[in-house]
Jmol script that loads the backbone (N, CA, C; Angstrom):
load data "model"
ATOM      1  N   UNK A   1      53.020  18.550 -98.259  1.00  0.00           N
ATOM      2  CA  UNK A   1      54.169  17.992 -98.932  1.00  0.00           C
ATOM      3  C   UNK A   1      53.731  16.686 -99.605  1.00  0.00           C
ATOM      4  N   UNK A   2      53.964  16.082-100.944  1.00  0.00           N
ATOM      5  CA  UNK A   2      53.546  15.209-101.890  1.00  0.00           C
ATOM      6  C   UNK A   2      54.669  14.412-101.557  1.00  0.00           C
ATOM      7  N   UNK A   3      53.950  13.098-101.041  1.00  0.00           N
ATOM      8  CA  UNK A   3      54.937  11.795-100.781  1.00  0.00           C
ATOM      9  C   UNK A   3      55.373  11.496-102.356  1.00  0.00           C
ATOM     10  N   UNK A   4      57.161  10.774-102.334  1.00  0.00           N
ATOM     11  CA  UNK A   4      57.079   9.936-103.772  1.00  0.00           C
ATOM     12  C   UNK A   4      56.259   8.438-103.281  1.00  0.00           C
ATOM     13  N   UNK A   5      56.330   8.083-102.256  1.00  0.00           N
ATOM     14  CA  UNK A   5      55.515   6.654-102.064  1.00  0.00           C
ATOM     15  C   UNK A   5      55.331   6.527-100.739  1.00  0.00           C
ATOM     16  N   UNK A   6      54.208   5.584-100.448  1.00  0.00           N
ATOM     17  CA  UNK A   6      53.256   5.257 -99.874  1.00  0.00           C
ATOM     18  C   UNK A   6      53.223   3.734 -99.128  1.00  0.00           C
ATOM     19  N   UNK A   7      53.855   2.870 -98.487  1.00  0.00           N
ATOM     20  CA  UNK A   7      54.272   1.415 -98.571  1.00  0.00           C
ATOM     21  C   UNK A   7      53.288   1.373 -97.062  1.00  0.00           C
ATOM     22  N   UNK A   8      52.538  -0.034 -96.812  1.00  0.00           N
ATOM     23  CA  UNK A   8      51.970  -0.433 -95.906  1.00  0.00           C
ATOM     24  C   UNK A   8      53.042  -1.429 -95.434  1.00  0.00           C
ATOM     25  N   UNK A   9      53.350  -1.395 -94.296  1.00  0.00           N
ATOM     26  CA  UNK A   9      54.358  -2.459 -93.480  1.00  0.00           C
ATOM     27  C   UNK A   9      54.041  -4.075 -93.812  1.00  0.00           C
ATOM     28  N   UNK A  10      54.798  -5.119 -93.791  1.00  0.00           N
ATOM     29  CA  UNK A  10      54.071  -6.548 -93.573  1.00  0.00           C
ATOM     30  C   UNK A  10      53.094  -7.136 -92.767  1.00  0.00           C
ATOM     31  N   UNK A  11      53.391  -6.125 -91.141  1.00  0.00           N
ATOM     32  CA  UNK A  11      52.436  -6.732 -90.221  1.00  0.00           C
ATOM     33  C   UNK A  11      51.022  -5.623 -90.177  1.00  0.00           C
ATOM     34  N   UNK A  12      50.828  -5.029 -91.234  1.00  0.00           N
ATOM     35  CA  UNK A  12      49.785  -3.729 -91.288  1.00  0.00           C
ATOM     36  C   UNK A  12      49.804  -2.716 -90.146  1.00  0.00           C
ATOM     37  N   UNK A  13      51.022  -2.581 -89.487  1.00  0.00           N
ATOM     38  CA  UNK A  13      50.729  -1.700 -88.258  1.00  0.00           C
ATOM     39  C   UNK A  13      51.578  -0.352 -88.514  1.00  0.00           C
ATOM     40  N   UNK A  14      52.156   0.000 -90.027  1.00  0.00           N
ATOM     41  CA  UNK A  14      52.099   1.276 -89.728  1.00  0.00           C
ATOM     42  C   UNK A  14      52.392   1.440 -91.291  1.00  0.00           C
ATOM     43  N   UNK A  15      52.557   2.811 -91.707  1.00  0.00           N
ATOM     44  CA  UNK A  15      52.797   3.615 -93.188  1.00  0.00           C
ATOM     45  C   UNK A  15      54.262   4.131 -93.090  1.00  0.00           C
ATOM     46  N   UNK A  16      55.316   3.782 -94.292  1.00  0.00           N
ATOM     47  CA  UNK A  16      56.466   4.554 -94.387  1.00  0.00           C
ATOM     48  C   UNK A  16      55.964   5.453 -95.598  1.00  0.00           C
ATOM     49  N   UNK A  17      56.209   7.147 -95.315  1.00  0.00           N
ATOM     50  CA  UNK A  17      55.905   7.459 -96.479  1.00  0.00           C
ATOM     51  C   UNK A  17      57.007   8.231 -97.046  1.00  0.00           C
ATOM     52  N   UNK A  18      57.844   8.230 -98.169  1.00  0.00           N
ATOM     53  CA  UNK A  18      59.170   8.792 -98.580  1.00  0.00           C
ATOM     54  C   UNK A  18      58.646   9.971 -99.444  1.00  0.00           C
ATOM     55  N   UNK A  19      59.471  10.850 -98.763  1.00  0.00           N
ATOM     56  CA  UNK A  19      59.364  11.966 -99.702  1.00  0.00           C
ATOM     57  C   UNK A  19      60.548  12.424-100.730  1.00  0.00           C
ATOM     58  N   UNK A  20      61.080  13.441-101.180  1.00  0.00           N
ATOM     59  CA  UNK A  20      62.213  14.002-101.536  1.00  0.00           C
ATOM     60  C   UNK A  20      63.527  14.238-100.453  1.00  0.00           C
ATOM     61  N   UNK A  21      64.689  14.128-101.422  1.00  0.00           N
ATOM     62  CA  UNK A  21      66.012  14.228-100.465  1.00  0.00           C
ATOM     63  C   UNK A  21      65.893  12.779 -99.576  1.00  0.00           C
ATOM     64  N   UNK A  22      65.292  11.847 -99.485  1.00  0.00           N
ATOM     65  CA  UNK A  22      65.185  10.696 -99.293  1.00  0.00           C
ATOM     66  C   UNK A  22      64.804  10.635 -97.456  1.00  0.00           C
ATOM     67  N   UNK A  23      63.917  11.552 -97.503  1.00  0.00           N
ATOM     68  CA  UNK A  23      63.253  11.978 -96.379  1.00  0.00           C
ATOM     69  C   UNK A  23      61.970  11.099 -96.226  1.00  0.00           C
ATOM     70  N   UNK A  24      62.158  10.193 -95.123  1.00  0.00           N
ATOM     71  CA  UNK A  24      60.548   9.781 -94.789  1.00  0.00           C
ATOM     72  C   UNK A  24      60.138   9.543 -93.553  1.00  0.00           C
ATOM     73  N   UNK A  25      58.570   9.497 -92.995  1.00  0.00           N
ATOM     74  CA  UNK A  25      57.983   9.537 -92.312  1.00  0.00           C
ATOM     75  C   UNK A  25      57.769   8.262 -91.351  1.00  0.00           C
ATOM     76  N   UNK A  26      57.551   7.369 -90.332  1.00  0.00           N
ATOM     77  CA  UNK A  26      56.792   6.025 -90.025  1.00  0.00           C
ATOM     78  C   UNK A  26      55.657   6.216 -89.004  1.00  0.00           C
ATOM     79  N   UNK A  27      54.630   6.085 -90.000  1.00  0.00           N
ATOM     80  CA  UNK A  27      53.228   6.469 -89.047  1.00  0.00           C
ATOM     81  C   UNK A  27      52.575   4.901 -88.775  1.00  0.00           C
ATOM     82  N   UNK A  28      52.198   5.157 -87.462  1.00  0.00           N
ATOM     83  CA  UNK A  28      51.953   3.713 -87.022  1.00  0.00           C
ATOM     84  C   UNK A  28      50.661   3.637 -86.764  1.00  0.00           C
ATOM     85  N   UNK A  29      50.032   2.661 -87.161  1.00  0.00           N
ATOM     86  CA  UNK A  29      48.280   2.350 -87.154  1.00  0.00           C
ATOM     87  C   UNK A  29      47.456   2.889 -86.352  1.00  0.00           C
ATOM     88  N   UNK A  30      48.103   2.782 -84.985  1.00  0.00           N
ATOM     89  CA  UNK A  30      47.080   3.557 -84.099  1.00  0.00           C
ATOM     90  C   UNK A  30      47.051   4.776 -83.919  1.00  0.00           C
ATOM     91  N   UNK A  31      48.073   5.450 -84.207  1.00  0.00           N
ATOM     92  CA  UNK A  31      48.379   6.798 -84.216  1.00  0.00           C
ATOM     93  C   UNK A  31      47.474   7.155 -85.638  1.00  0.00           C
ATOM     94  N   UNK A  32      47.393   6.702 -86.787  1.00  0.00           N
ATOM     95  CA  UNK A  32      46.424   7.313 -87.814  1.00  0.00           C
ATOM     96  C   UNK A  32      45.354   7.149 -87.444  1.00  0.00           C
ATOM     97  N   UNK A  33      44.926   6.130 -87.016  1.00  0.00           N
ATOM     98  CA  UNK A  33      43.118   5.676 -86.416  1.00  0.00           C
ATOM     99  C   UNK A  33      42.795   7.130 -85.655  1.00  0.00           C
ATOM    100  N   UNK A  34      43.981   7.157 -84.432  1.00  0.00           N
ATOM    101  CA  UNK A  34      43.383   7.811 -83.443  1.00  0.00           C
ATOM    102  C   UNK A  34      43.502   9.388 -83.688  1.00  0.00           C
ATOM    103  N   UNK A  35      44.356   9.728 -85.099  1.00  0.00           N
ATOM    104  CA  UNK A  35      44.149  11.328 -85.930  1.00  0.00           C
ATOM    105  C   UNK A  35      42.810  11.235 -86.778  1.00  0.00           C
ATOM    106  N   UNK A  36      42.469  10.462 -87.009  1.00  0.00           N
ATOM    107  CA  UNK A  36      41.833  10.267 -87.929  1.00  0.00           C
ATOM    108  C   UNK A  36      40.906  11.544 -88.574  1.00  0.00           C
ATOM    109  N   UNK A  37      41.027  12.169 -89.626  1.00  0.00           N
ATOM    110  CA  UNK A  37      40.518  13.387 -90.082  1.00  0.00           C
ATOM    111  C   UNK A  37      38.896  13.198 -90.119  1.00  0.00           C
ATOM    112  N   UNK A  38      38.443  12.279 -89.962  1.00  0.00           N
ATOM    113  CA  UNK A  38      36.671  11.636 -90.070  1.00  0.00           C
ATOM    114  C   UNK A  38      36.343  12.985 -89.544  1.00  0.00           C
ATOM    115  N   UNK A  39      35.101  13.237 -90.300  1.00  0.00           N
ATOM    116  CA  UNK A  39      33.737  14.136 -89.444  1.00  0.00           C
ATOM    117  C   UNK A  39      33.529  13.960 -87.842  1.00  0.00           C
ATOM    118  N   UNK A  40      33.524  12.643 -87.905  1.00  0.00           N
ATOM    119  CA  UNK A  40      32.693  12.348 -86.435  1.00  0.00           C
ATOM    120  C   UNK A  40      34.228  12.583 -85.596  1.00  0.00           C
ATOM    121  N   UNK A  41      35.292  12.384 -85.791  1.00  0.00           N
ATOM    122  CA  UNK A  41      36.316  12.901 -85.195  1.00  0.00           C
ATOM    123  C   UNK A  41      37.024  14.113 -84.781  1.00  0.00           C
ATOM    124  N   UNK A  42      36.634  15.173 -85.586  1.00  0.00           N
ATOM    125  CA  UNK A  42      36.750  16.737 -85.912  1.00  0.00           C
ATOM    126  C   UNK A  42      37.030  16.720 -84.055  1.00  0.00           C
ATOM    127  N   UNK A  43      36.413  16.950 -82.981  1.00  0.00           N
ATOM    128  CA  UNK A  43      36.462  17.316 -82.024  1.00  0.00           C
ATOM    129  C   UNK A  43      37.909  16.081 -81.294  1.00  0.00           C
ATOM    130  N   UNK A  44      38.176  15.313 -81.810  1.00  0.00           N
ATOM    131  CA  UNK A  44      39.480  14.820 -80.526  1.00  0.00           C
ATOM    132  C   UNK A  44      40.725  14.840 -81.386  1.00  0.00           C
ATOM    133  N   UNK A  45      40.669  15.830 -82.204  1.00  0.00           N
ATOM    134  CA  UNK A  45      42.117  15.884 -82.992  1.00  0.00           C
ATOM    135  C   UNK A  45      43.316  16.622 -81.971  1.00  0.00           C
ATOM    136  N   UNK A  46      43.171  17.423 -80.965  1.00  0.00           N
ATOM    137  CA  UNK A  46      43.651  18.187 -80.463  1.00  0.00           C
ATOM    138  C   UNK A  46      44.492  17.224 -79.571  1.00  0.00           C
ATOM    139  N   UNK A  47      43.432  16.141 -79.199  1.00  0.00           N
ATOM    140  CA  UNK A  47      43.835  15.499 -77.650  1.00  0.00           C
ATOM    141  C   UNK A  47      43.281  13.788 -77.812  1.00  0.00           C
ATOM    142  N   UNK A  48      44.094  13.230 -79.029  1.00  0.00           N
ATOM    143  CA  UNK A  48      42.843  11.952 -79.462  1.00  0.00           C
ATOM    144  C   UNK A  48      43.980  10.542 -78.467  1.00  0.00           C
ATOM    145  N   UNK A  49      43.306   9.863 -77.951  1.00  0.00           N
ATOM    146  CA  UNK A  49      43.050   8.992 -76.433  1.00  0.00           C
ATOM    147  C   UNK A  49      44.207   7.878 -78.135  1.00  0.00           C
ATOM    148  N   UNK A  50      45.626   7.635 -78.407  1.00  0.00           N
ATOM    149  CA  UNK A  50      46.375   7.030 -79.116  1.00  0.00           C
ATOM    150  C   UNK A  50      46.113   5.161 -78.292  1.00  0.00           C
ATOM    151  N   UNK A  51      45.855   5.292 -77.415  1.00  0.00           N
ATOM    152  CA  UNK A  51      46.235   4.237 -76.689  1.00  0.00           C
ATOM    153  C   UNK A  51      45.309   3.094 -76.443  1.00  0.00           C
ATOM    154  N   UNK A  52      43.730   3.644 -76.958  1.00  0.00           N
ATOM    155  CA  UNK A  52      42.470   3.059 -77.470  1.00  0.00           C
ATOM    156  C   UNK A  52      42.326   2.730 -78.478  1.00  0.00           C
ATOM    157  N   UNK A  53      43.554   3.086 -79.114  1.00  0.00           N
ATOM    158  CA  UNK A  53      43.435   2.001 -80.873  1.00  0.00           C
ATOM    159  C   UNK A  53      44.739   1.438 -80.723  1.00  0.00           C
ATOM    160  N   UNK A  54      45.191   1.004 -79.965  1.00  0.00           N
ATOM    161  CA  UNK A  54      46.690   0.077 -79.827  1.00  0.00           C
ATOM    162  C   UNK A  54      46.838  -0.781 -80.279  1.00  0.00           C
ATOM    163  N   UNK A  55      45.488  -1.838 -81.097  1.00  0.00           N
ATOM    164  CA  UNK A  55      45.301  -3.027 -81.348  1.00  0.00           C
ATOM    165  C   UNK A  55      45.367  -2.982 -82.894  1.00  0.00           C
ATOM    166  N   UNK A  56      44.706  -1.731 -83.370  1.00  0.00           N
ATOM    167  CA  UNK A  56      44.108  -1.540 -84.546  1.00  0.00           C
ATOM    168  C   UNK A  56      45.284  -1.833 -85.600  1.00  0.00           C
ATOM    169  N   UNK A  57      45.014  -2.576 -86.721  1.00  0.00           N
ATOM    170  CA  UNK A  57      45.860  -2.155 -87.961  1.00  0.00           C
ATOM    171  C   UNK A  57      45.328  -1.890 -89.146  1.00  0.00           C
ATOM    172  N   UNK A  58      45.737  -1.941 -90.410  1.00  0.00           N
ATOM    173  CA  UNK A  58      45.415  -0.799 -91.414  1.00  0.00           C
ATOM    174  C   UNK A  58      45.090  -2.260 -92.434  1.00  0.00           C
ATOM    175  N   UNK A  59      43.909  -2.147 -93.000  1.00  0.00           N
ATOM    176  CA  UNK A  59      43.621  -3.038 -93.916  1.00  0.00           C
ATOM    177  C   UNK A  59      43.462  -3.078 -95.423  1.00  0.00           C
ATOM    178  N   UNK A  60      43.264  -1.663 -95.347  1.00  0.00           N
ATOM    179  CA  UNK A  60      43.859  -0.933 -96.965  1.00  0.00           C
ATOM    180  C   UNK A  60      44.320   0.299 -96.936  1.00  0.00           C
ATOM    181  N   UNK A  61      44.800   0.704 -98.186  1.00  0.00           N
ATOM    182  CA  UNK A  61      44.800   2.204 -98.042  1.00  0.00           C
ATOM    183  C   UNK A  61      44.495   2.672 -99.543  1.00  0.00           C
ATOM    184  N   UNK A  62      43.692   3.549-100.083  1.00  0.00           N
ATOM    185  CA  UNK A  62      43.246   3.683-101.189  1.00  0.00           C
ATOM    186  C   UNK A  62      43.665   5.359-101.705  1.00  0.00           C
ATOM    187  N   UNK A  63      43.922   5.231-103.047  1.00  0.00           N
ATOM    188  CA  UNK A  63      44.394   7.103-103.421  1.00  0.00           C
ATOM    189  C   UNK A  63      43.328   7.772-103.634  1.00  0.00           C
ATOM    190  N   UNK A  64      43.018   8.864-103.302  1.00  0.00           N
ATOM    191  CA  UNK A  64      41.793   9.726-103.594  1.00  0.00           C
ATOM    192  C   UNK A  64      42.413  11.030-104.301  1.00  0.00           C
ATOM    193  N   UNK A  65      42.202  11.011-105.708  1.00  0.00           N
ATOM    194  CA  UNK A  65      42.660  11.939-106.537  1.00  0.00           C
ATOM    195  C   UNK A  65      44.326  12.219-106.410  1.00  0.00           C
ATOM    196  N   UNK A  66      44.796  13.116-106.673  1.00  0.00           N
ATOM    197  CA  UNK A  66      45.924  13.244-106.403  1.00  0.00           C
ATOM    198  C   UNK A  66      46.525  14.363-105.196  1.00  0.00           C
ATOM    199  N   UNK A  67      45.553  13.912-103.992  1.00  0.00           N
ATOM    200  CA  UNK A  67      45.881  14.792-103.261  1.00  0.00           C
ATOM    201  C   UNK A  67      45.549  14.231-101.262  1.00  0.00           C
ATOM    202  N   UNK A  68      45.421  13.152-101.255  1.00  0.00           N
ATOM    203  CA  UNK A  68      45.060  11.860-100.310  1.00  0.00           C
ATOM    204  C   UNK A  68      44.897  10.686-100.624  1.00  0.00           C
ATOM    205  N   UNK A  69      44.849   9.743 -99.435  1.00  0.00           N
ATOM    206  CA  UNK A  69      44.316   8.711 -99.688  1.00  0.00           C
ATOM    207  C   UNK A  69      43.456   8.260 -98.579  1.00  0.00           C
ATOM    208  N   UNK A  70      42.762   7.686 -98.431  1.00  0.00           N
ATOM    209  CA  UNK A  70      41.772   6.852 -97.616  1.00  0.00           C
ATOM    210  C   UNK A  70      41.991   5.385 -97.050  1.00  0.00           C
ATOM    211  N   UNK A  71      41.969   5.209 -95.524  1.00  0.00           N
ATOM    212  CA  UNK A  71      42.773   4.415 -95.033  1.00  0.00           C
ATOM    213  C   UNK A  71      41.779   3.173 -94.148  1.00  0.00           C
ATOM    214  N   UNK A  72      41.801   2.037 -94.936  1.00  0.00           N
ATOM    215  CA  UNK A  72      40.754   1.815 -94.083  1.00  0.00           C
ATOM    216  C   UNK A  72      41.265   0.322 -92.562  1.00  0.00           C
ATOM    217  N   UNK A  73      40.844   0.732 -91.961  1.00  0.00           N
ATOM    218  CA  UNK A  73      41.419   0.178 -89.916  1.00  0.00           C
ATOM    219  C   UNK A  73      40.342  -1.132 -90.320  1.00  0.00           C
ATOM    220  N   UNK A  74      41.500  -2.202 -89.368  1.00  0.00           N
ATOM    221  CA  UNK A  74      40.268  -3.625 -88.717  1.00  0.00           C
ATOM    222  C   UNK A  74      39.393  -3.204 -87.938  1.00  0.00           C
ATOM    223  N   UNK A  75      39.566  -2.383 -87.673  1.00  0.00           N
ATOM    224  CA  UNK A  75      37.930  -1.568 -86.774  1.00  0.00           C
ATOM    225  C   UNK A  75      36.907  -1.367 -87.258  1.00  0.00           C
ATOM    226  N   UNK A  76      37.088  -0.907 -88.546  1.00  0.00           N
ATOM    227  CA  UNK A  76      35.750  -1.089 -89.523  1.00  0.00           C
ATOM    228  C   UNK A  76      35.699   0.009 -89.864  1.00  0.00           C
ATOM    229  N   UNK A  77      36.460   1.427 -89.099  1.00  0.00           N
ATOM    230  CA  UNK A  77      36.746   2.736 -89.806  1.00  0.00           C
ATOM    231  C   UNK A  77      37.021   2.794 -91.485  1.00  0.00           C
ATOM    232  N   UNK A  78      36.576   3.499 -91.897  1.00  0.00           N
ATOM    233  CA  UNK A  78      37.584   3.605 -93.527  1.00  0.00           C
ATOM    234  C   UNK A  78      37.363   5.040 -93.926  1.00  0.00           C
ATOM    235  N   UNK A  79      35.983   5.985 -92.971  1.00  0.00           N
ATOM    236  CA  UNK A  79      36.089   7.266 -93.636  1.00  0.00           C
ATOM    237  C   UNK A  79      36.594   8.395 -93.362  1.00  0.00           C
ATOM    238  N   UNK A  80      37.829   8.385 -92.787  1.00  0.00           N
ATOM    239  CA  UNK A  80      38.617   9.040 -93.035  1.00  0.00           C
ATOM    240  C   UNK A  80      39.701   9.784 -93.822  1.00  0.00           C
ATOM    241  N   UNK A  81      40.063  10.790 -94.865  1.00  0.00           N
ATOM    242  CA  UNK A  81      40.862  11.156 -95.813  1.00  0.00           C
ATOM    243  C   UNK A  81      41.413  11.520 -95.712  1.00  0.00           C
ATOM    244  N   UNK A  82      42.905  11.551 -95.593  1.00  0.00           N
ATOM    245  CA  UNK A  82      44.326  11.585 -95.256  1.00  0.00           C
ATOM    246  C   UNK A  82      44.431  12.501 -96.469  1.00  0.00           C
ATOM    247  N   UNK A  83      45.231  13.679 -96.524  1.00  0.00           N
ATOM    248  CA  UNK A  83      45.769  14.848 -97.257  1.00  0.00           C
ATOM    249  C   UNK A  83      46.724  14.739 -97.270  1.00  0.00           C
ATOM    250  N   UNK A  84      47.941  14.810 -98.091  1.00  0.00           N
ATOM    251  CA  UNK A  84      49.348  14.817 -98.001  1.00  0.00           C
ATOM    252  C   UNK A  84      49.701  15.444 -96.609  1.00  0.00           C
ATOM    253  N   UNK A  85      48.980  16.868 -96.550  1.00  0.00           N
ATOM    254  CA  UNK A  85      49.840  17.847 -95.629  1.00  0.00           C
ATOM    255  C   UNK A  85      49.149  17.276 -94.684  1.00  0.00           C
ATOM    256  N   UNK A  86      47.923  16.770 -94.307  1.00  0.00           N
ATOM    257  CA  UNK A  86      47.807  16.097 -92.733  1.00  0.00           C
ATOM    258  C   UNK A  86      48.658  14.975 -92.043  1.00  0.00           C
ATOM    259  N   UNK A  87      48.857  14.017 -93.525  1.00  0.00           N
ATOM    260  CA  UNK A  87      49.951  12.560 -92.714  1.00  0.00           C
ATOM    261  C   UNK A  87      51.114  13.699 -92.799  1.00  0.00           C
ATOM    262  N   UNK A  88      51.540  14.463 -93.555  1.00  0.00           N
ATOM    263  CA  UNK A  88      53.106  14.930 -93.032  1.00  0.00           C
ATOM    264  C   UNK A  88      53.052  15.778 -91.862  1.00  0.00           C
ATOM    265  N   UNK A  89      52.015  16.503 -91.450  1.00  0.00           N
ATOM    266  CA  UNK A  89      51.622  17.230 -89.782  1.00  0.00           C
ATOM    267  C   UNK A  89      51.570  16.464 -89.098  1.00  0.00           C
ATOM    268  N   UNK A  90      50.732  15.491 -89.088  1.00  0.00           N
ATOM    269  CA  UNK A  90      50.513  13.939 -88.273  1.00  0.00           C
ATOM    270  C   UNK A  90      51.749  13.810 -87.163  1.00  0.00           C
ATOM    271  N   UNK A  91      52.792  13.150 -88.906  1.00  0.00           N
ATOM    272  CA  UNK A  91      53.918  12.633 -88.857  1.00  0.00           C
ATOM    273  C   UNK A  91      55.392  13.319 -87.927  1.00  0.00           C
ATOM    274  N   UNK A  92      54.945  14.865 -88.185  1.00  0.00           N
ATOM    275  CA  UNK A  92      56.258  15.774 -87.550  1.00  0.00           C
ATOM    276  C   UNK A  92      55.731  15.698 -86.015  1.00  0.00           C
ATOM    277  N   UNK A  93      54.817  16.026 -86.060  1.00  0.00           N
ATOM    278  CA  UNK A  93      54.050  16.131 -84.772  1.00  0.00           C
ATOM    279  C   UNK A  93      53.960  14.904 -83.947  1.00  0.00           C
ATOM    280  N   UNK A  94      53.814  14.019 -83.896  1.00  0.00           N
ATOM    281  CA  UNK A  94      54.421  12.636 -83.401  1.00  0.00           C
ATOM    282  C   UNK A  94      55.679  12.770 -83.294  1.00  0.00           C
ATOM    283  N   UNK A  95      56.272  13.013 -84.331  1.00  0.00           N
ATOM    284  CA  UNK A  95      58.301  12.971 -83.455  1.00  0.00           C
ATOM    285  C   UNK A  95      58.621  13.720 -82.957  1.00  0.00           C
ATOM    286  N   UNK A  96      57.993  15.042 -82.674  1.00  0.00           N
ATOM    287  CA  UNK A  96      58.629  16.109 -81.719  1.00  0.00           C
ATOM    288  C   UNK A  96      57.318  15.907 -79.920  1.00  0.00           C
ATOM    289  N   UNK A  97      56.673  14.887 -80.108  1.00  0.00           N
ATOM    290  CA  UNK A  97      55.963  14.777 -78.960  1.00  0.00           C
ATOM    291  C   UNK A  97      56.590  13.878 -78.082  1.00  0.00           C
TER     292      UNK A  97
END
end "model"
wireframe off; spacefill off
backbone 0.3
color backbone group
């Protein structure tokens, strides 16, 4: 699903992302760190430890074509690429947990 926008919070600790019908998401810093789509992450997507990036916040977030963006953590993470349809899976999946 294609967000209309993308807003980083004031205190960098989480993403509102609005879609259509004025539907939106609030993904919070550690919860993206700890999805994080990275290579080296592939294996703890199932079961990723949210509570080991509790500290973390989001220091940019950059568009990658028109179909993600790239998010980069005070941790020093940044290669991770966020897909529309992963922050909106992310996102549902966090509120029904």
């Amino acid at each position: 699903m294609i967000p209309n926008s993308i807003k980083l919070s004031s205190d960098k600790k989480s993403l509102q992302i609005t879609y259509n019908e004025e539907k939106f998401l609030i993904l919070s810093s550690h919860l993206l760190r700890a999805y994080t789509p990275s290579a080296e992450n592939k294996k703890n997507l199932d079961s990723p430890n949210i509570e080991k990036f509790s500290g973390v916040l989001i220091k940019k977030i950059e568009k990658v074509g028109n179909y993600a963006v790239r998010i980069s953590f005070s941790d020093g993470h940044n290669t991770g690429i966020y897909s529309w349809d992963f922050l909106y899976e992310v996102g549902i999946k966090s509120q029904t947990s």
